[in-house]
C-alpha positions in Angstrom: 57.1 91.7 114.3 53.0 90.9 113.4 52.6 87.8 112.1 50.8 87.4 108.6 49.4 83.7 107.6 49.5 83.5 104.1 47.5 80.1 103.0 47.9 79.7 99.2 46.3 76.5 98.6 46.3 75.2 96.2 42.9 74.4 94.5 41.5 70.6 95.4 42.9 70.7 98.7 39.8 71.8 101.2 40.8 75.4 100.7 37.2 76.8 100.3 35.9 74.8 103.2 38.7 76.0 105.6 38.1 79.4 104.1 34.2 79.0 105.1 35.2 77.9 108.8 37.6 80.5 109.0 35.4 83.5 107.9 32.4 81.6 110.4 35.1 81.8 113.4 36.2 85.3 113.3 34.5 86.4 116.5 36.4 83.2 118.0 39.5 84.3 116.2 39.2 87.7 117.0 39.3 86.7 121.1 42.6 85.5 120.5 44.0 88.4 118.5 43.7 86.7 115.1 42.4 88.6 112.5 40.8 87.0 109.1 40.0 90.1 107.4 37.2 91.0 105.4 38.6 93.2 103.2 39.2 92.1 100.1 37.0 88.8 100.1 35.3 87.5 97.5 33.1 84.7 98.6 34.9 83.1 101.7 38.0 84.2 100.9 40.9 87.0 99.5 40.5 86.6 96.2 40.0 90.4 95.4 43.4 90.8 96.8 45.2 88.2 94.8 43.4 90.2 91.3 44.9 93.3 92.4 48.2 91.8 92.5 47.5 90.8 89.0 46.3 93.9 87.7 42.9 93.1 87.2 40.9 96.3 88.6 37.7 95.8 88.2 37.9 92.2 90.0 39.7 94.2 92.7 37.3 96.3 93.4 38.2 98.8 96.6 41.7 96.7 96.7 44.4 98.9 96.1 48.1 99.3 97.3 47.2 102.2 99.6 43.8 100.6 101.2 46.3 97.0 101.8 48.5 99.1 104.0 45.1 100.5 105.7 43.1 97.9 106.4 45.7 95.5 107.8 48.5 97.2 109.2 46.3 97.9 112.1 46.1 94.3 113.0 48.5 91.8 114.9 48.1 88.7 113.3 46.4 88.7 110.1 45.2 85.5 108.3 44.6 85.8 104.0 43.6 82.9 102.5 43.1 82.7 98.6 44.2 78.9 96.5 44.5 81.9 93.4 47.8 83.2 95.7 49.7 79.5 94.4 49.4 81.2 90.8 51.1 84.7 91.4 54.6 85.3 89.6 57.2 85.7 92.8 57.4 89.5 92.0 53.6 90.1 92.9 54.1 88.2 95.9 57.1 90.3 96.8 55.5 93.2 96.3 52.1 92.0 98.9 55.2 92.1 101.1 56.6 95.1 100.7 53.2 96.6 101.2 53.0 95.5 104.7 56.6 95.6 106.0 56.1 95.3 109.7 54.6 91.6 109.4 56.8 88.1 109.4 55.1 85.8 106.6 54.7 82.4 107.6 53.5 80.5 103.7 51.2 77.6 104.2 50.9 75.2 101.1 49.3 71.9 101.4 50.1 69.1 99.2 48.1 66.5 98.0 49.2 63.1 95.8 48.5 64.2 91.9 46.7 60.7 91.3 43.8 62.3 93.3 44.5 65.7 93.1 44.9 66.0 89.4 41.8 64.2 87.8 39.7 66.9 90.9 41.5 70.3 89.2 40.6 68.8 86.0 36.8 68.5 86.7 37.2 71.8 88.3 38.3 73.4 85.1 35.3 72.2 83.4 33.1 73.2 85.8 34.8 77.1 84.9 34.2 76.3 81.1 36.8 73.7 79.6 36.2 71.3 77.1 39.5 69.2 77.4 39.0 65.5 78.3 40.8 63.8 80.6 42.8 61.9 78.6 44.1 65.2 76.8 44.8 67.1 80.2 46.8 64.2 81.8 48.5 64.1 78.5 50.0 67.7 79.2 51.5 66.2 82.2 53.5 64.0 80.1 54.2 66.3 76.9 51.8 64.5 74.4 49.7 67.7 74.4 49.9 71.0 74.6 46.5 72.0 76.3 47.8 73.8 79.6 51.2 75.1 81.5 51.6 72.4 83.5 53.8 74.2 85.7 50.8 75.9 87.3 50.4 72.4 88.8 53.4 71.3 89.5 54.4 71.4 93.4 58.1 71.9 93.2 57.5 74.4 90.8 54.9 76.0 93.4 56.5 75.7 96.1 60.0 77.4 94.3 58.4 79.7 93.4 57.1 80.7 97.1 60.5 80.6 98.1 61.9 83.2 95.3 59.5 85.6 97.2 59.9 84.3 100.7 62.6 83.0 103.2 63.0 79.2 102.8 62.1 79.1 106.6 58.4 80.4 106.4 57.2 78.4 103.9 55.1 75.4 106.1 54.0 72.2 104.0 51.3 70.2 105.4 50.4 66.5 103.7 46.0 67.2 103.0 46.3 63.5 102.3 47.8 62.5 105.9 45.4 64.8 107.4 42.6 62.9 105.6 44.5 59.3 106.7 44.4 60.3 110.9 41.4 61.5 110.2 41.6 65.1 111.8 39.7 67.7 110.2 41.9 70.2 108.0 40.3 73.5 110.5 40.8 71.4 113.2 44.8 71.1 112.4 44.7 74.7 111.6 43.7 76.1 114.4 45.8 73.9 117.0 48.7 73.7 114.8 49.4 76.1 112.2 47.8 79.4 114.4 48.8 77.6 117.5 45.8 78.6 119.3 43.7 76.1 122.4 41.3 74.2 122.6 38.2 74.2 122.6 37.7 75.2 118.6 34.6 77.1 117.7 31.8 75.0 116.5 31.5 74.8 113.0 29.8 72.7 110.2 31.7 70.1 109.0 30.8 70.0 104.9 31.7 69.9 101.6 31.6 73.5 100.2 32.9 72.6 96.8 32.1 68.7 96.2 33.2 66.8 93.3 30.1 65.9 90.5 29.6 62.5 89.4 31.6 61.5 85.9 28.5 61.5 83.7 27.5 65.1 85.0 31.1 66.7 84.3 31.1 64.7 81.1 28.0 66.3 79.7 28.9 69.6 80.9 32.0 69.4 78.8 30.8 68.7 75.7 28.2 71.3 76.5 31.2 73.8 76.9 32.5 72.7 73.3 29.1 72.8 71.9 28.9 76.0 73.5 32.1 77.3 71.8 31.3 75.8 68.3 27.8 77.8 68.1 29.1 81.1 69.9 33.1 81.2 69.2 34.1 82.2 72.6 34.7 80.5 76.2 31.9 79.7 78.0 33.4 80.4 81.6 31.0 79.4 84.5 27.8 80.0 82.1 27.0 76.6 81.2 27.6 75.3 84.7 24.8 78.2 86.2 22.3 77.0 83.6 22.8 73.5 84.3 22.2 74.2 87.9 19.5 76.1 87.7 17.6 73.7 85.5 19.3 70.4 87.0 16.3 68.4 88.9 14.2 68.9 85.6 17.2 67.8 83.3 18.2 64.8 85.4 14.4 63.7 85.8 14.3 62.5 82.1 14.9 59.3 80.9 17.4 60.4 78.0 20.0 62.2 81.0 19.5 58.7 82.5 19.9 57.0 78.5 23.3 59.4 78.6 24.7 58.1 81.9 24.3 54.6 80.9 26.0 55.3 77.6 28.8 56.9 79.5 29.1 54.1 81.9 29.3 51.6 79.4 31.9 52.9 76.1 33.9 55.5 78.4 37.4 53.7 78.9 39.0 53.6 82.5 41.7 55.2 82.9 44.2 53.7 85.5 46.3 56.2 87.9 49.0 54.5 90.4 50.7 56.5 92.4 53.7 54.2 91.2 53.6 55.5 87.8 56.5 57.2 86.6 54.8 60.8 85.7 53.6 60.4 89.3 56.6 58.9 91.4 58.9 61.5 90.1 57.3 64.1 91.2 56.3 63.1 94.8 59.8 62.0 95.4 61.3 65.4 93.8 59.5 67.2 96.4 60.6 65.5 99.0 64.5 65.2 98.0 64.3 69.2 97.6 61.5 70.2 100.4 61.3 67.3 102.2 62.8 69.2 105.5 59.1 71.6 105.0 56.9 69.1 105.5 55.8 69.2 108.8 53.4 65.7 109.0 55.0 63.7 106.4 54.9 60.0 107.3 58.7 59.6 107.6 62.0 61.1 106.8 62.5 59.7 103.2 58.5 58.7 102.8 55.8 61.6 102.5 52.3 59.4 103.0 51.1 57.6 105.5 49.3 54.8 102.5 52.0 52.8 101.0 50.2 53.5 97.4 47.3 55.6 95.9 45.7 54.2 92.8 42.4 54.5 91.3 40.3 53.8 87.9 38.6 57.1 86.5 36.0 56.5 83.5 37.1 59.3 80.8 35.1 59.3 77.5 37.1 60.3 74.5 36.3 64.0 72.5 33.2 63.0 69.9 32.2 59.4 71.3 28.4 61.4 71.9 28.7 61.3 67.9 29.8 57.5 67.7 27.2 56.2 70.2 24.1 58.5 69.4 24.0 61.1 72.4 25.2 63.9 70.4 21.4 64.9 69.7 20.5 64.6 73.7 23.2 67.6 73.8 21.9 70.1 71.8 18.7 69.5 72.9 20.3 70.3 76.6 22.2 72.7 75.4 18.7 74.3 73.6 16.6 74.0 77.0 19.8 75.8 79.1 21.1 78.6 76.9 18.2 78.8 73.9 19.4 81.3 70.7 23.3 81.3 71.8 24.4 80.8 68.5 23.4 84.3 67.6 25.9 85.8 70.1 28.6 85.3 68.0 
């Protein structure tokens, strides 16, 4: 049969950088009969495929069930890559499938520990327009709150998922945070090992596509996202993130952002993630007791990292502490110079 590599994330796991190598080697790809298609990307990668499995036309654009079957039945091997593929129900995954029958799936999921992965989806949703602190989306996790399905998180739920749509046998898991610990670079292991293609690998620019913003930053774009729905009664999406970019170097030259960052720095609480806690042990040691046999560079047979622990201390600011320690003035006036006469869009 062709061979289809399905990589479905998730988010936080170098997914848009191996996305950006891959699209940047297709010539080299192509040389070895690998295709990485560029039909239905979005950006770097398949994301206009994964919203016409959801029903979402006009982010499909030209995707439809009859130009799938067109555009890549004509190829051998096929590689689509979207992190949005780790969110489809089983039945739109199965039905991806049925659309290109003559192709063996092989399911790449990479898992990384939730004490780092976690607290990097969570700035990630602010970044798209949340206004959830920390504190209240880790409290999901543990049923104090009700702010998100935490099952879209969850990696034995993921990963069952995959197999309701999938044989048991083509679903790969690959350890990010091992990769990380040798050292090798995540196209790097891709190339040799999940495509099984030689050496030498193209050339390619090893960077961060999609870094991580510093505390302070994603703490004032979040109350800038509540603010944002208090004045216009909607979500903000990426809007206040664009503005705050496009006006960044002016914002950040001024002594009050600098006033706000020291504020931050000095009332925001830590708060402490171990990779020994209970909300976190469990959930590691679930996935290996049911997939353990998947993971293909886990660190032993009953031990899935190569570090003994992960821990680390995250500054997280509780909702209305700008109120509290005078800084909620410095954000409307932000909010003013980004997105001036808002309030009227209501």
């Amino acid at each position: 049969m062709k061979r289809l590599i399905l990589h479905v994330g998730p988010h936080k796991t170098a997914s848009t950088y191996l996305q950006y190598r891959l699209l940047k080697a297709r010539a080299a790809l192509a040389a070895h009969g690998v295709t990485y298609p560029e039909f239905g990307i979005s950006q770097f990668a398949h994301h206009r495929i994964v919203e016409h499995l959801r029903g979402n036309r006009q982010a499909a654009g030209d995707v439809t069930d009859e130009t799938i079957s067109q555009h890549l039945s004509k190829f051998p091997t096929i590689i689509l890559s979207s992190e949005e593929f780790i969110y489809l129900q089983a039945g739109q995954l199965t039905r991806l499938r049925s659309l290109l029958p003559d192709f063996s799936f092989e399911v790449i999921f990479y898992f990384r520990t939730p004490v780092d992965l976690l607290p990097s989806h969570w700035q990630e949703l602010v970044k798209h327009g949340w206004d959830v602190t920390l504190l209240e989306y880790l409290a999901a996790f543990t049923g104090w709150t009700k702010v998100f399905d935490t099952r879209t998180m969850n990696p034995v739920a993921q990963v069952a998922r995959l197999g309701q749509a999938f044989n048991a046998e083509d679903i790969r898991i690959i350890c990010y945070n091992n990769l990380v610990a040798e050292q090798t670079d995540v196209f790097d292991h891709f190339w040799v090992h999940v495509l099984g293609l030689p050496r030498p690998l193209p050339v390619g620019e090893q960077r961060n596509i999609n870094p991580s913003l510093p505390l302070e930053r994603i703490d004032l774009l979040r109350n800038l996202n509540e603010l944002y729905r208090q004045r216009v009664e909607r979500d903000p999406g990426t809007k206040i993130l664009e503005a705050y970019l496009g006006q960044q170097s002016t914002i950040e030259a001024a002594p009050a952002f600098q006033g706000y960052c020291e504020a931050f720095r000095r009332y925001a609480p830590d708060v402490l993630l171990s990779s020994s806690q209970e909300m976190f042990r469990m959930r590691e040691q679930t996935l290996l007791d049911r997939f353990g046999h998947r993971i293909e560079n886990k660190a032993a047979p009953n031990r899935i990292f190569i570090r003994e622990e992960f821990s680390r201390a995250i500054k997280s600011a509780p909702r209305y502490w700008i109120d509290r320690f005078g800084q909620a003035g410095y954000v409307n006036e932000v909010y003013d110079l980004l997105l001036p006469g808002q309030s009227a869009e209501k």
